[in-house]
Every structure is written in C-alpha cells, then in structure tokens.
C-alpha positions as a Markdown table, in Angstrom:
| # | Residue | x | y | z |
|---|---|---|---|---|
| 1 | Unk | -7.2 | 15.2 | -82.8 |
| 2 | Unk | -10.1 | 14.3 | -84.7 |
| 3 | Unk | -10.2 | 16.0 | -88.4 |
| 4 | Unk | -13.3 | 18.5 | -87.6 |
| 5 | Unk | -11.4 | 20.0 | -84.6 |
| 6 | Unk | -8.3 | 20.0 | -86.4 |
| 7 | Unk | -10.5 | 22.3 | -89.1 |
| 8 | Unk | -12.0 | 24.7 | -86.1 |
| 9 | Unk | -8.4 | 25.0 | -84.8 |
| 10 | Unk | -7.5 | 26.6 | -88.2 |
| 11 | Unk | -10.4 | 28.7 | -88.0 |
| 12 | Unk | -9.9 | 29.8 | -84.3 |
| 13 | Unk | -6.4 | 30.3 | -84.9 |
| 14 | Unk | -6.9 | 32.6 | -87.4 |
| 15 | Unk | -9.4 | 34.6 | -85.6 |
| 16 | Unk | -8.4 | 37.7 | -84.2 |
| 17 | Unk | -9.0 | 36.7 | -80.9 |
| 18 | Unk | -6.3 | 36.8 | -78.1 |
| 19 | Unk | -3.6 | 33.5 | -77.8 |
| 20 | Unk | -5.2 | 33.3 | -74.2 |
| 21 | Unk | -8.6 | 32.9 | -75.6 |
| 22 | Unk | -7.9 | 30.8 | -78.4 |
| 23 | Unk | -6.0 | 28.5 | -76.5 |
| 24 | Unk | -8.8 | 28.1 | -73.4 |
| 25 | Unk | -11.7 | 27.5 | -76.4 |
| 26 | Unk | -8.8 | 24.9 | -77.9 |
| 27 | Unk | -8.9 | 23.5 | -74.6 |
| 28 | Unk | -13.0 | 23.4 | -73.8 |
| 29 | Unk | -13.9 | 22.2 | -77.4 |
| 30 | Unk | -12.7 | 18.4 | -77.6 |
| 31 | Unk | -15.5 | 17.7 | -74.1 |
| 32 | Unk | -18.4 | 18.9 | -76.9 |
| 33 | Unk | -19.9 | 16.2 | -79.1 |
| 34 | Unk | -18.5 | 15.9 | -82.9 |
| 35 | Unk | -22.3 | 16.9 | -84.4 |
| 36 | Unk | -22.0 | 20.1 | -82.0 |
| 37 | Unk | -18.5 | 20.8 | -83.3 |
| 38 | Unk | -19.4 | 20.3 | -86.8 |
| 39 | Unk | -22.2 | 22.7 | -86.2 |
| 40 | Unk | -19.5 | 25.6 | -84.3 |
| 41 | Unk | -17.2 | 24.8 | -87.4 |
| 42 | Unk | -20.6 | 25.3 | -90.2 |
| 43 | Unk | -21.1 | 29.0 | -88.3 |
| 44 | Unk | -17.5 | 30.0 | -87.4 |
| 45 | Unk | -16.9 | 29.5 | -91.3 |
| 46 | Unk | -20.1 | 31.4 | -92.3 |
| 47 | Unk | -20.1 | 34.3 | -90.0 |
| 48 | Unk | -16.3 | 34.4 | -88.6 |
| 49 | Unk | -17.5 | 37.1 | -86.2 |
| 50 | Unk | -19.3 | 34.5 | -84.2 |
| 51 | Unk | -16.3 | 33.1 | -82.8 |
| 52 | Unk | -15.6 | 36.2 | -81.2 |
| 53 | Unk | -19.7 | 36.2 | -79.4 |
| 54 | Unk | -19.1 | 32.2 | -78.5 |
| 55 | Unk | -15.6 | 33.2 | -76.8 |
| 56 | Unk | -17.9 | 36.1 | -74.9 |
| 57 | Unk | -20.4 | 33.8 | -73.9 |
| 58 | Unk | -18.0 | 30.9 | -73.0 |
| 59 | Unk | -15.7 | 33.2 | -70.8 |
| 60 | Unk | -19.1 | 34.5 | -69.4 |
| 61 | Unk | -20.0 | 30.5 | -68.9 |
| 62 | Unk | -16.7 | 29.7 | -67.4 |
| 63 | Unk | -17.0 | 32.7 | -64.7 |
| 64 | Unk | -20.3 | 32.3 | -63.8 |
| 65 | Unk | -19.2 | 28.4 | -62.8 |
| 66 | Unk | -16.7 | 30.2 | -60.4 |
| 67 | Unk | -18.4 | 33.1 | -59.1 |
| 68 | Unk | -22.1 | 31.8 | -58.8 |
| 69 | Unk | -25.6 | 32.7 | -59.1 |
| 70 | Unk | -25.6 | 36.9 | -59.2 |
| 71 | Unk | -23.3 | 36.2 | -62.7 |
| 72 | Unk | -25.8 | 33.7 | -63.9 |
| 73 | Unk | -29.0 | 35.9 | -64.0 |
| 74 | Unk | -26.8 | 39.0 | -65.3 |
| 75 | Unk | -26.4 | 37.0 | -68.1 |
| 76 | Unk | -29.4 | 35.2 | -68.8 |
| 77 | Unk | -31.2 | 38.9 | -68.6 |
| 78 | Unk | -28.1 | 40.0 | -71.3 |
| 79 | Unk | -29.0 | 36.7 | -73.6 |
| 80 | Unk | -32.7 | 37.9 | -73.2 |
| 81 | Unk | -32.4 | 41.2 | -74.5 |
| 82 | Unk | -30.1 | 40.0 | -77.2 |
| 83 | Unk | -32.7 | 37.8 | -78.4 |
| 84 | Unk | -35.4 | 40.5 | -78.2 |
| 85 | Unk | -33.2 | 42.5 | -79.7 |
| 86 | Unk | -33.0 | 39.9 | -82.7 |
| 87 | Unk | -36.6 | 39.3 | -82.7 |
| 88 | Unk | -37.1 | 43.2 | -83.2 |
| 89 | Unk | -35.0 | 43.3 | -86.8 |
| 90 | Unk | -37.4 | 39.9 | -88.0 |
C-alpha cells in the first residue's frame, strides 16, 4: 500500500464511522489517483467530519450504480441544494 493511503487508513480508522463503512471506502480508495488521495487525506485531516459526508455521498454513489436513474437525480437535486445552501452562508 502506497504511504498516502496507508496515512488515510489511519485517519478513516479512527473515524467514528461503522467497520462496514470504513472497510468498503478502504476498499474503493486505492482505484482513485494518488493527487486525489492526497487531496481526501489534506481534508479528512482538516475537517475529520468530512469523512463522514464523503462515506454519505460514496454509499449514495455506490447505490445509485445499482438502482439507476430515479437515485441519481434525488441526489444531484440533494447536492444542489447543499451547495445553495453553502452559497447562502458566503
């Protein structure tokens, strides 16, 4: 395992997030590229309460690649009004 995942593995392990969940984002992370990983690892570290919204929006992901289309706009429309949300408090 290359040394950045091996230093987002400590993070997510220490997460409060579920085994189950830890394990499948263990599992997904090694497919991403090592600048996008060293990125996840620069905000898990900053704000650990983002690993808990990317395991949301990965389980999200992951379901919507087995259920289809109706899951997909749900969530777009819930990422939209997320950002708007954001763009509100700026």
């Amino acid at each position: 395992m290359s040394e950045v995942l091996d230093k987002i593995k400590e993070v997510i392990t220490s997460s409060n997030l579920s085994p189950d969940d830890q394990n499948d984002l263990l599992i997904f992370l090694p497919i991403l590229p090592k600048e996008a990983l060293q990125d996840l690892l620069a905000l898990f570290k900053g704000n650990p309460k983002l690993i808990k919204s990317f395991n949301e929006d990965f389980k999200a992901r992951l379901d919507i690649l087995i259920d289809g289309k109706n899951k997909w706009d749900k969530l777009i429309a819930q990422e939209e009004e997320i950002l708007n949300e954001e763009d509100s408090f700026n």
